[in-house]
C-alpha positions as CSV (number, residue, x, y, z in Angstrom):
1,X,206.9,70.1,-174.5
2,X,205.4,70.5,-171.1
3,X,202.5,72.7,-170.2
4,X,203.3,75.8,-167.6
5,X,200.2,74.5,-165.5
6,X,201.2,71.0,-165.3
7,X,204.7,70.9,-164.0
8,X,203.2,74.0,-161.4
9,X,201.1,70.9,-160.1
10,X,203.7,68.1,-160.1
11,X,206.9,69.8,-160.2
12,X,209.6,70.4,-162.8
13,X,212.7,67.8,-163.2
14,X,213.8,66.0,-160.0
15,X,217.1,67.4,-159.2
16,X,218.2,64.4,-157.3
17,X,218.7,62.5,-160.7
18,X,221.5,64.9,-161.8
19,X,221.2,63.5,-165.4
20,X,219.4,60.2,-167.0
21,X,215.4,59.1,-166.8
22,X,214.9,62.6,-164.9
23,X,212.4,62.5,-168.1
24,X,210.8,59.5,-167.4
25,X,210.3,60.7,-163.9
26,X,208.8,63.6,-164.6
27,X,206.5,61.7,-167.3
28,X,205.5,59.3,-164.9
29,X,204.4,61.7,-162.2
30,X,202.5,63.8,-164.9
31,X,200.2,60.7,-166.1
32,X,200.0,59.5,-162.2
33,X,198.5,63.0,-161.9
34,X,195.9,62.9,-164.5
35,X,197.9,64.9,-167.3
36,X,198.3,62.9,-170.8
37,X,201.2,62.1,-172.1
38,X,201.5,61.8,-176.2
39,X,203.9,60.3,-178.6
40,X,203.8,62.3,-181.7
41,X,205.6,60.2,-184.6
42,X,205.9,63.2,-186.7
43,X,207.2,65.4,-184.1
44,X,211.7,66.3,-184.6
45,X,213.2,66.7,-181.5
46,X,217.1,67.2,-181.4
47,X,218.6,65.6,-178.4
48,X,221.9,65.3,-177.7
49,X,222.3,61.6,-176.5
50,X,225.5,61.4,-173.8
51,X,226.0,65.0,-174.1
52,X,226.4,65.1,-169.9
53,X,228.7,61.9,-170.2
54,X,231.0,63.2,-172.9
55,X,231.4,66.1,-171.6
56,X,233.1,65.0,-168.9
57,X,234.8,62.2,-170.9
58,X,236.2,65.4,-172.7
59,X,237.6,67.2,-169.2
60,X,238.9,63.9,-168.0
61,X,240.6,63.1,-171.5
62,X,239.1,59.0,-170.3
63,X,236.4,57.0,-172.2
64,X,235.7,54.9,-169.0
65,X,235.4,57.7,-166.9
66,X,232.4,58.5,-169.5
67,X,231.4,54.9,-169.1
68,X,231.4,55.2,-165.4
69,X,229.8,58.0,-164.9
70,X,226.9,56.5,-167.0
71,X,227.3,53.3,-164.9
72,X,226.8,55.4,-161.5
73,X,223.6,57.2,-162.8
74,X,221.7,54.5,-164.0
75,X,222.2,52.8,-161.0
76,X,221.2,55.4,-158.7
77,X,218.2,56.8,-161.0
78,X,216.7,53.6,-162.4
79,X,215.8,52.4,-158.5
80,X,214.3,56.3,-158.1
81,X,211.7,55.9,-160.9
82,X,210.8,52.5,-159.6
83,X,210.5,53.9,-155.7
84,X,208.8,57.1,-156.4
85,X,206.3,56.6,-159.1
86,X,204.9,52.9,-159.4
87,X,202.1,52.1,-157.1
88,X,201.8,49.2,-154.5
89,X,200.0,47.0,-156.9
90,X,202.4,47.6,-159.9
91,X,205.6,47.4,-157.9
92,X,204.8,44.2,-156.4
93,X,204.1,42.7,-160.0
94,X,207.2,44.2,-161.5
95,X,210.1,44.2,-158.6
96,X,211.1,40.8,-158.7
97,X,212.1,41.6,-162.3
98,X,213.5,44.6,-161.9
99,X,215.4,43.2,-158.5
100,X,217.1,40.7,-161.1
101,X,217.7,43.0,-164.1
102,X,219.0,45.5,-161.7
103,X,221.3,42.7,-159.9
104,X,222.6,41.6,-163.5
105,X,223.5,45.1,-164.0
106,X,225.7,45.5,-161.1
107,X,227.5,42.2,-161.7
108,X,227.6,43.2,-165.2
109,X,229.2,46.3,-164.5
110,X,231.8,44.6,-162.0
111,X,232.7,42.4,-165.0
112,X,233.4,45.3,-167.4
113,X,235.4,47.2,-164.8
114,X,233.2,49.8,-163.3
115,X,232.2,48.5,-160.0
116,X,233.3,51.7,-158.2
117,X,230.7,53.8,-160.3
118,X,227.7,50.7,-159.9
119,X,228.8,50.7,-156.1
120,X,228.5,54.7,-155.5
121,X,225.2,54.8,-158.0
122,X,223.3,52.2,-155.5
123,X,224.8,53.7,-152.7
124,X,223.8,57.0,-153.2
125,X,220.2,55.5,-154.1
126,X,220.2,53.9,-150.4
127,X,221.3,57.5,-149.4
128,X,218.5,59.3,-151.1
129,X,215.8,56.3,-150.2
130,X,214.3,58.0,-147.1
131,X,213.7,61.1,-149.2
132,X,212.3,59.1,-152.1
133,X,210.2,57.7,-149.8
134,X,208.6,61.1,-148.4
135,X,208.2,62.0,-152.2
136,X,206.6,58.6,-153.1
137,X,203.9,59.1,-150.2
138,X,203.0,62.4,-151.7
139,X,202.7,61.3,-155.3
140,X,200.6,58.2,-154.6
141,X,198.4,60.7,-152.5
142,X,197.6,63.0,-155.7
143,X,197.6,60.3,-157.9
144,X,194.3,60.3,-160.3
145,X,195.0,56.8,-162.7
146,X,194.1,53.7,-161.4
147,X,196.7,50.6,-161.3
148,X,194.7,49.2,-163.9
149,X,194.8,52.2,-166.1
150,X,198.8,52.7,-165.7
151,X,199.6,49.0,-166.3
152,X,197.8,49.2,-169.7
153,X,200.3,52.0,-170.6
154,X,203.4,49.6,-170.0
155,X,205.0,47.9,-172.7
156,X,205.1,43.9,-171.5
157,X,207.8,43.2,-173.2
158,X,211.9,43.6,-173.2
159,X,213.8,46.5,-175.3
160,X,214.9,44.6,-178.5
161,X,218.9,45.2,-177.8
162,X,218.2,43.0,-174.3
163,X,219.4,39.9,-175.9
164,X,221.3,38.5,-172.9
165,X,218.2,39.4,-171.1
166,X,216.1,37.8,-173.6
167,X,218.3,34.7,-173.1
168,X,217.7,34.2,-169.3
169,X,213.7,34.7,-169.1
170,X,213.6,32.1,-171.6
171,X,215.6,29.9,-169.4
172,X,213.7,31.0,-166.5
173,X,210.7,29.7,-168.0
174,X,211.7,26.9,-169.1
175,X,212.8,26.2,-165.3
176,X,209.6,27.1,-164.1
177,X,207.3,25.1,-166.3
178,X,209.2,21.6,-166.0
C-alpha cells in the first residue's frame, strides 16, 4: 500500500522496467526520500509470482521463451536499481559485487541457453543508461537518508537459495586471506 502523497513526490512505478524489481525501485526511491518503508508480518498480500512471464509462455505455447523473457528483464532492471537509487558511497562499496554476481549471471544464462534474452536485457540497460543517469542526478538531489542510514537497512548477507554464490565468496576469501 502506497500513500497518494508519497508517490505524487517521487513518482509512481518506473515504466522503463516493464515488469520485475519495478517494486524495489519504487521502494528505494520512497526511503531515499524520507518516506518509511514497513514490513508487516501479519499483513496477506496475494501476488501472482510470473504472472507477466507465463503469460507469455502461454501465447508462445514455449517454457524457454518464459525463461527468456525473465532472463532479459532481470538483466536490464537489476543494473537500473543499482544506477538509479544507491548513492556514491554505497555503490562504490557494493559494485564490485554486484559487477561479479551480475557477470556470473550472464555466463550463467549463456550456459543454460538464453544468451539472446541476457544479451538484449544488458543491452537495452546500456540503451536506457543515459536516461538512468538524468534520473539518478535527480533522486540523489531530493534524497533525505544519509549513506549511513541506508546501509543499516541492507541485509549483509546472500539470499539462502545462492548456494553457488555462497560457494565462490567463500573461495574468494580464502584467496584473499592466504
Amino acid at each position: 500500500m502506497y500513500r497518494v502523497s508519497m508517490l505524487k513526490q517521487i513518482g509512481v512505478f518506473d515504466q522503463d522496467f516493464f515488469a520485475y524489481y519495478e517494486d524495489i525501485d519504487l521502494s528505494f526511491r520512497a526511503q531515499l526520500s524520507g518516506w518509511k518503508v514497513a514490513y508487516v508480518p501479519g499483513a496477506v498480500v496475494r501476488h501472482a509470482v510470473g504472472k507477466t512471464s507465463s503469460r507469455l509462455a502461454k501465447r508462445t505455447s514455449k517454457k524457454q521463451s518464459s525463461n527468456s523473457f525473465l532472463t532479459e528483464q532481470y538483466m536490464r532492471n537489476l543494473p537500473f536499481i543499482v544506477v538509479k537509487d544507491l548513492p556514491a558511497g554505497i555503490l562504490i562499496r557494493v559494485l564490485p559485487k554486484f559487477a561479479l554476481v551480475y557477470t556470473i549471471m550472464f555466463f550463467r544464462a549463456i550456459f543454460d541457453g538464453r544468451g539472446g534474452a541476457a544479451l538484449k536485457g544488458t543491452l537495452a540497460f546500456w540503451y536506457k543508461l543515459p536516461k538512468k543517469l538524468i534520473e539518478r542526478r535527480h533522486i540523489q538531489k531530493h534524497r533525505k537518508i544519509t549513506n549511513q542510514h541506508l546501509w543499516s537497512l541492507f541485509i549483509h548477507d546472500l539470499p539462502p537459495n545462492a548456494k553457488n554464490l555462497r560457494k565462490l565468496f567463500s573461495f574468494w576469501t580464502k584467496r584473499r586471506s592466504s
